[in-house]
C-alpha positions in Angstrom: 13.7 2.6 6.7 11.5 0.5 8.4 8.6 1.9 8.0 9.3 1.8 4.1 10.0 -1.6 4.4 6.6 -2.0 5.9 4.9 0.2 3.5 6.6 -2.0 0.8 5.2 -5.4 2.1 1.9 -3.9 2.3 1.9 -2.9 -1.4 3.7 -5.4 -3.3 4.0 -8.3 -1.0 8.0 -8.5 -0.9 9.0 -9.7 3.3 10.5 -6.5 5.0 14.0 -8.5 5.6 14.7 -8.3 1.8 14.3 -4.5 1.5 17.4 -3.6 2.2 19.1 0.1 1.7 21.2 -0.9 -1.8 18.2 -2.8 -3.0 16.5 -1.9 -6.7 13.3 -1.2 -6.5 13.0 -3.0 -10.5 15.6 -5.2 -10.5 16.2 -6.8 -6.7 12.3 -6.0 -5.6 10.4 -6.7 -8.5 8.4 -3.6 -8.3 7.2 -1.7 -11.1 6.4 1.5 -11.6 2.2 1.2 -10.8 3.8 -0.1 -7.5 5.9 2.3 -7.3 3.2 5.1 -7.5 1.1 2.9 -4.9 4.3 3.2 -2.6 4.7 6.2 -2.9 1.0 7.6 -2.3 1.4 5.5 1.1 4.8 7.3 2.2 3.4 10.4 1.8 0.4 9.6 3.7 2.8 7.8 6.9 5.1 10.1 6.3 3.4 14.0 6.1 5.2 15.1 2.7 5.2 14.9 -0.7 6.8 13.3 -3.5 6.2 14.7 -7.0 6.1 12.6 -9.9 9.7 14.0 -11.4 10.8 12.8 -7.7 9.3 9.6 -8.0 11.3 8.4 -11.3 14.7 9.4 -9.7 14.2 6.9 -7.1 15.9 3.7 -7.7 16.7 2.2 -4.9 15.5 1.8 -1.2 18.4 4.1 -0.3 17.6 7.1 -2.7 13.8 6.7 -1.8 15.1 7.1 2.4 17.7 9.6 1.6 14.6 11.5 0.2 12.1 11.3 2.6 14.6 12.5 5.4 15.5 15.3 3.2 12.0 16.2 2.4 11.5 15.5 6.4 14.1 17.8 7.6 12.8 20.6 5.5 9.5 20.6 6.5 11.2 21.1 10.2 13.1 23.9 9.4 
């Protein structure tokens, strides 16, 4: 989580105490989908995986965009 938040800040400018897990990326965060794609090309980089474009549009909120990257995490362990 926090280095999402971080990767957030860095992208769109919204202060890492406001992403929280429940939050919306359109609708609480103000970020749309260009900054989505920009977030999303930095997690993969901090983060070692990848996140396909069908993936990206699921992802609504902070929580679904965590939930994934720990899934995609724990797979690329086992």
């Amino acid at each position: 989580m926090e280095g999402l938040a971080e990767i957030i800040n860095e992208v769109t400018g919204v202060p890492v105490e406001e992403v929280r897990m429940g939050a919306d990326f359109l609708t609480d965060l103000d970020i749309d989908s260009l900054s989505m794609v920009e977030v999303a090309v930095a997690a993969e980089e901090q983060f070692g995986l990848s996140i396909p474009d069908e993936s990206l549009m699921g992802l609504r909120t902070v929580r679904d965009a965590v939930d994934f990257i720990v899934k995609k995490r724990s797979q690329s362990v086992s």
